[in-house]
Structures are given as structure tokens and as C-alpha cells.
C-alpha positions, -999 to 999 in steps of 0.1 A, spaced: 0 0 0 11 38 -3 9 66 13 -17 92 -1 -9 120 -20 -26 150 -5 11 164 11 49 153 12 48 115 20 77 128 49 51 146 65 25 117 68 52 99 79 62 124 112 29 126 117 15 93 117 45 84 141 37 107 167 -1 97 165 6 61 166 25 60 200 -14 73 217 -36 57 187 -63 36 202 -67 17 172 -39 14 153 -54 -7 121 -79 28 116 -45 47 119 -31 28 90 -64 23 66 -60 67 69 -30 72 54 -31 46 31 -10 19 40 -7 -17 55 -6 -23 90 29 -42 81 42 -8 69 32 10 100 43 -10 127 80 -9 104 76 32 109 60 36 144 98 10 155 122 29 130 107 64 147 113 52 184 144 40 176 160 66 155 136 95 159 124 113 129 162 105 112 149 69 108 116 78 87 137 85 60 143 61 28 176 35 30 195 19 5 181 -16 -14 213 -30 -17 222 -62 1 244 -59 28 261 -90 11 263 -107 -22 272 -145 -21 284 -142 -60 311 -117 -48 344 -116 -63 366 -130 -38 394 -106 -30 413 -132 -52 402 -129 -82 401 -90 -84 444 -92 -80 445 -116 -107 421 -93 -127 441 -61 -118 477 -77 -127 462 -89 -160 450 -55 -167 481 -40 -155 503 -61 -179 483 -52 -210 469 -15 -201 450 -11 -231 428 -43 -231 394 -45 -228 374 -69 -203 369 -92 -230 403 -96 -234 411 -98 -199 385 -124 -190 402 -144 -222 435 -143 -201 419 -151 -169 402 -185 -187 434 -194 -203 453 -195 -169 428 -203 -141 398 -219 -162 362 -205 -150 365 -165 -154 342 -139 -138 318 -116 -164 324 -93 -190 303 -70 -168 318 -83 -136 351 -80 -149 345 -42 -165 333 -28 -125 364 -43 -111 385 -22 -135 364 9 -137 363 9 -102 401 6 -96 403 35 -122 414 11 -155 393 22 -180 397 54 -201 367 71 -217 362 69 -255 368 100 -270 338 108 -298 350 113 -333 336 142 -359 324 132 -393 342 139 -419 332 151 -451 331 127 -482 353 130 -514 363 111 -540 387 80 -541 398 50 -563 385 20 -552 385 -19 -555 348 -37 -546 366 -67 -523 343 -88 -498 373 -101 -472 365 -136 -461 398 -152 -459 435 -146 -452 451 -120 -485 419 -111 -496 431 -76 -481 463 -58 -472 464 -26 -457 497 -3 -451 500 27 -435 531 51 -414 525 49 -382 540 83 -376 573 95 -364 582 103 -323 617 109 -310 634 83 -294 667 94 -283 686 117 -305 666 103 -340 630 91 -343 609 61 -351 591 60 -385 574 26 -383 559 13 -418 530 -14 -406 511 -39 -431 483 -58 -417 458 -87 -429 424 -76 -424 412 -111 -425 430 -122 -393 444 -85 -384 478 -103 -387 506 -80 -385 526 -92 -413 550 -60 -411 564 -38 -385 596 -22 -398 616 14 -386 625 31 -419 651 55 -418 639 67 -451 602 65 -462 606 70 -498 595 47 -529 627 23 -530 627 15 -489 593 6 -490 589 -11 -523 624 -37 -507 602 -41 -477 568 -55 -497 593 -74 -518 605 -94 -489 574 -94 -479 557 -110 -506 588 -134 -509 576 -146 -474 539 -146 -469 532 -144 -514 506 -114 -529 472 -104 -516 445 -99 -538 442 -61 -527 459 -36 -508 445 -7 -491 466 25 -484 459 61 -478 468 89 -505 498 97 -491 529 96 -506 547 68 -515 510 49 -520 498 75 -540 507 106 -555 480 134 -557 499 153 -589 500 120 -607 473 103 -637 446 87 -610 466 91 -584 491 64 -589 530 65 -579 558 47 -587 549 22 -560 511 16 -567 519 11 -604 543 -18 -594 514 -34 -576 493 -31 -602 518 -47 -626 517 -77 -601 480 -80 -606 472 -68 -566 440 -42 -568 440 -7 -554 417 4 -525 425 39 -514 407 58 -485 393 88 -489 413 122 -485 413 130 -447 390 100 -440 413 77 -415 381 61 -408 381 45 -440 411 24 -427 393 21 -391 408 -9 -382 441 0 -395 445 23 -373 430 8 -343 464 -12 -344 482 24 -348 468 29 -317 474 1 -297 511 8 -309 509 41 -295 499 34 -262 519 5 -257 548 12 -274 554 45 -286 542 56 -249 574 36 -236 601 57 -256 621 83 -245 644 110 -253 665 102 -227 676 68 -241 693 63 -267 685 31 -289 703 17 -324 678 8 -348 683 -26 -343 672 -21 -311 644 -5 -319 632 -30 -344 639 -59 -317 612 -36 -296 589 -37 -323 594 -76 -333 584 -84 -296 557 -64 -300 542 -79 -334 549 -112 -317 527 -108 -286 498 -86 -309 499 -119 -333 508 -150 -316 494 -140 -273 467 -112 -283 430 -131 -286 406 -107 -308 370 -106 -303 361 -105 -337 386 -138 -344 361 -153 -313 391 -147 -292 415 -169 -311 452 -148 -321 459 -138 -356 485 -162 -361 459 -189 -359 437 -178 -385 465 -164 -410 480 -183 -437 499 -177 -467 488 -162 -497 488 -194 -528 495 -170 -551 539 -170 -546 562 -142 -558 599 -142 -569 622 -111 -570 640 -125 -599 610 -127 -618 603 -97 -636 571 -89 -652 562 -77 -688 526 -63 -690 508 -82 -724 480 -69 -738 458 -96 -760 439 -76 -786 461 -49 -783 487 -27 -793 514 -18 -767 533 10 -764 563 17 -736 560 47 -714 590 69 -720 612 85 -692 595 115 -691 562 96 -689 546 100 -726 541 75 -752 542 77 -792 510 70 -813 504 73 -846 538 100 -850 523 118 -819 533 123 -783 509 116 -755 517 125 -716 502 100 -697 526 98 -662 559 97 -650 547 68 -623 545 43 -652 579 55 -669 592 18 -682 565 -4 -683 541 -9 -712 505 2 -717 478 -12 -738 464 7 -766 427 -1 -779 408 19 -808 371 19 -802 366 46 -823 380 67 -856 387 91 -831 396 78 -795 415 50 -783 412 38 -752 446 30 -729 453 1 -700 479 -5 -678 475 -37 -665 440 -42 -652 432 -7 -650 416 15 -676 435 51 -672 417 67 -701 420 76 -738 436 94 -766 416 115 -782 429 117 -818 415 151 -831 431 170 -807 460 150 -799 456 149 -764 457 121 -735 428 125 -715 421 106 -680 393 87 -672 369 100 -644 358 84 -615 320 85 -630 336 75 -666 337 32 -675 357 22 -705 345 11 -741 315 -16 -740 332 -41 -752 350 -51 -724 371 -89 -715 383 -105 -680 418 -99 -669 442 -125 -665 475 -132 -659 505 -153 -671 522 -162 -635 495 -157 -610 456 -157 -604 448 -120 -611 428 -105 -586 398 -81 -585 404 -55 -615 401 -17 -605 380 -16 -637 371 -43 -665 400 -48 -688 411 -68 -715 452 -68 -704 473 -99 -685 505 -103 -673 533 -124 -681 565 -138 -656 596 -135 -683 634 -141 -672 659 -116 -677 638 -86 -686 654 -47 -678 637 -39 -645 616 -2 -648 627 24 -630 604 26 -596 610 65 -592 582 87 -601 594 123 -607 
């Protein structure tokens, strides 16, 4: 029963106190303000024993709770947390099942920490505003179906600085790559992916920013030096949009797990040889692939879902682009080609390799590098001219192979494959 509703319910509840200690007939007492004689007889004690102090509301919550962490468990959760400050509770209870079987909660687990002051607030994100960008349509289901690369970013550490290039599997977020470059030009990072795709073979796409060397924002569609090569190896291009990180979100959620844990940890104080720093970062990539379980990978580590890519590279393979159907023209050193007695600028990025040439008209030929449509000459006027975003190539269009390895998703629908040959002049990688 309740109290009525005429006045403050702490009012009825003074006053029905001081009229129950003379109140003949204590039932009637209760049946007027409303509430069981249960209720009154709890009111009429609390008021003699506590005086009008005790009238007032307490707390619902037990005393005890039998289901308690025991004082044990919250040290084992706490050292957990405190070896791997940036892990979540589900994360933490993956630890806890690994070493002592049965684990508390997520929930349990996440009050321990928040009360022991473990847990930093997400910070909320603006939107940013769309643009334009070169993509590749790729549904990732297995290991290689995605690379993405990225800079970390450069922070002192003693009298130099750390420039870490990272490469990561979005299939099983497995870090294949974690390497200081003293230099973050075209050459240094095009060695790195060739020892990398010595060791782990190509992926089917690779995702980058538009930064330089991934992409150049003077050049034909964007493409460097570097991003031509790929293309040339039949890997597609997926590129996020200009001063969208979000668009390689996961990406970098790993930069950020470096920062906190590693980058956090240097100093200017120290001074470090870069072998030592890139010992720091291999014990790192070690503990992030083979000890670090990943909700999404239903708690398992990256190096248990990643595996080799079947499609194998060589470095002493080199690779002439062949274009069935097709007439082929090199790109000079100062990035044009010759047609028909004329000069056409197309890029400095694809100086040395050959393009494909295709007349769908009297009057405009359409032009391919590898698997990628760039755009057309248009005869009358003698002029190169790119292809838009919004713009698809001639209707007549064939699937894209390739010679040495299974070509994957093309940028756009093209007729071109390429062909492993021996003993072939490598192209210059520098893009002016």
C-alpha cells in the first residue's frame, strides 16, 4: 500500500508516528494514510528507535552478495589489466580463462576495472566530409583477400625518431610487417613489400591512404611509382578517402594500440640503435599476433587464422605487361608514349612499363595498364585525356588475366594480363 498523495509523504510519515504512540486503534491509523498495518508497525519502530532520522528512505542494496568476487580474483584481474593496459574486459577475461579456467563476467570484470580506475573514456570522433577516391569492390573472407599499409607516424626516441611502416591482414588482423625506416621514400618501401611478398606471397588487394609513396596526388589517378608496381603484379588498389582515417578504421585501431603501448614507452633520454628499436617492435608484433586473442577472431590470435597467400612471388621474376587484342606502347622516361607519330603525356609513375592501346573509335583510343583503364587518346586533338571516377571504359570489355599468378579483383574491366619473363630490364620505380 502507499501513502496518499494529499502532502509530502515525509510529512505523513512524522505525523502518523507521533499519532501512533497514543492511537487507540492502530489498524484505523493505518487504513487513513493509506498503508498496510505491516508498513506502520515498520515506521512507528524505526521512529522510536532513531527519531524522525529513521523515517527516511535507506538503500536496497544487500548488505552481502554471495556471487562476490573474492578478493582473489580481483588481484589476478588487476595484474592482467596492469600487464596489458590497453585491453578490454573481454580480453582480460580471455586471459583469466586461459590460466585459471572459469573466469568472472564481462560486466563483472569491467566494475572491477572501472572501479580501480582502469578504463579510459572513448573519446567521440567528428564526421568527416566525403570526397572522392579510387576503389576496388573486395568482400574479405579469408586470409590475403586484403592488405592494408599505412606510417605509423614518427616520435623521438633518443637523438633520432621512429618512422614505423605497418602492413596488416584484415582477414585475421595479422601483423605481417612492422619495420623502422630510416627513409620513407619509394625504393625502402617497395624492398620491404618485396620481402614481404617473398615470405607470406601477394594479396588480392591492398589498401593504403593517398599519401605519398602509396599515391601521388599530382600524378594520372593518383598512382605512384609504388602503386603502379602493384598493379603490374595483378594486386588491386583500394584507397581511402582524403582525410578519412576512418576509412582504414581498423588499420588504425592497431596504430593505436602501438601508440599506447609502445610508442608511450620511448624516451628522449635513451638512446636506442635501430636494431634495437626494431627488436622492440618484433616483440611487439609477436605478442599482438601469436598471445593477443581478438574478439572478432572469437578470441582466437591472428597467427591462428592467418595463412599464406597461394599466389607465390619471386624477385628474380620480372614482369612484362601483355595486352591480347592490343597494341602496346612503352612509357617513356619522361612519362609519354608515341601513337600514330604523336606524343601523349600519360605519367611519369609508369615510366618503363608498357601500356595497352585499344581503338574503339576513328577518333579515340582507349589506354590500359594492367588491369586498369587510365583513359583515352583523343585523336582530333592530340591529347591524352584521364578517365573520371564516374567515366567506364569502351563496351566491349574482357576479363583480366595473368600469365604467373591468379589476377585479382580489377580496378576496372579490362582486356590486359600479365606475363613472368626471365631476364627482362627492371623499370625504373621512381616517379618524378
Amino acid at each position: 500500500m502507499a501513502w496518499q498523495q494529499t502532502e509530502p509523504i515525509m510529512n505523513q510519515k512524522i505525523q502518523f508516528a507521533f499519532r501512533a504512540k497514543s492511537s487507540a486503534n492502530f489498524s484505523e491509523l493505518c487504513r487513513e494514510y493509506g498503508i498496510s498495518t505491516k508498513t506502520g508497525y515498520k515506521w512507528k519502530a524505526r521512529f522510536e528507535a532513531k527519531g524522525p532520522e529513521g523515517l527516511k528512505e535507506e538503500s536496497r542494496r544487500p548488505k552481502s552478495s554471495p556471487e562476490a568476487l573474492s578478493e582473489e580474483v580481483v588481484c589476478r584481474l588487476v595484474r592482467i589489466k596492469e600487464s596489458h593496459r590497453h585491453w578490454g574486459a573481454r580480453k582480460v577475461q580471455a586471459i583469466y580463462q586461459r590460466s585459471w579456467g572459469a573466469a568472472p563476467s564481462e560486466s563483472s570484470i569491467k566494475r572491477v576495472l572501472e572501479r580501480c580506475g582502469m578504463v579510459e573514456k572513448r573519446r567521440k570522433q567528428r564526421a568527416a566530409t566525403p570526397s572522392g577516391r579510387l576503389t576496388t569492390d573486395v568482400k574479405v573472407s579469408a586470409p590475403n583477400d586484403l592488405w592494408s599499409v599505412d606510417f605509423k607516424g614518427w616520435w623521438r626516441e633518443g637523438s633520432g625518431r621512429s618512422n614505423p611502416l605497418t602492413v596488416r591482414d584484415a582477414h585475421s588482423r595479422y601483423i605481417l610487417e612492422l619495420r623502422h625506416l630510416d627513409k620513407g621514400d619509394t625504393a625502402s618501401v617497395r624492398a620491404c613489400f618485396e620481402k614481404l611478398f617473398e615470405r607470406h606471397g601477394l594479396p588480392k588487394v591492398i589498401r593504403s591512404d593517398n599519401g605519398p609513396p602509396f599515391a601521388s596526388s599530382q600524378a594520372l589517378l593518383g598512382l605512384s611509382a609504388l602503386s603502379a608496381w602493384w598493379i603490374t603484379l595483378g594486386i588491386g588498389l583500394d584507397r581511402s578517402r582524403p582525410g578519412c582515417p576512418q576509412d582504414n578504421g581498423a588499420h588504425e585501431r592497431m596504430h593505436l594500440d602501438l601508440k599506447r603501448e609502445v610508442q608511450a614507452l620511448a624516451t628522449e633520454r635513451v638512446e636506442r640503435s635501430a636494431a634495437e628499436r626494431q627488436a622492440h617492435f618484433e616483440t611487439w608484433r609477436h605478442e599482438f599476433n601469436h598471445e593477443r586473442p581478438h574478439e572478432s577472431l572469437g578470441m582466437k590470435c591472428p597467427a591462428q587464422v592467418y595463412e599464406n597467400s597461394p599466389r607465390s612471388y619471386k624477385f628474380d621474376e620480372q614482369i612484362i605487361l601483355g595486352y591480347e587484342g592490343m597494341e602496346a606502347r612503352k612509357v617513356q622516361r619522361m612519362g609519354y608514349i608515341k601513337y600514330d607519330k604523336e606524343r601523349y603525356q600519360l605519367s611519369t609513375s609508369l615510366r618503363g612499363w608498357d601500356v595497352g592501346l585499344k581503338a574503339v573509335s576513328q577518333e579515340r583510343v582507349e589506354v590500359y595498364f594492367g588491369s586498369l583503364c587510365i583513359g583515352h587518346l583523343d585523336l582530333p586533338s592530340r591529347a591524352f585525356k584521364a578517365v573520371l571516377e564516374t567515366e567506364k571504359p569502351g563496351e566491349e570489355e574482357m576479363k583480366a588475366t595473368t600469365g604467373r599468378v591468379g589476377a585479382g579483383e580489377p580496378l576496372r574491366s579490362a582486356p590486359p594480363h600479365s606475363e613472368a619473363r626471365q631476364h627482362q630490364q627492371d623499370p625504373n620505380p621512381k616517379a618524378a
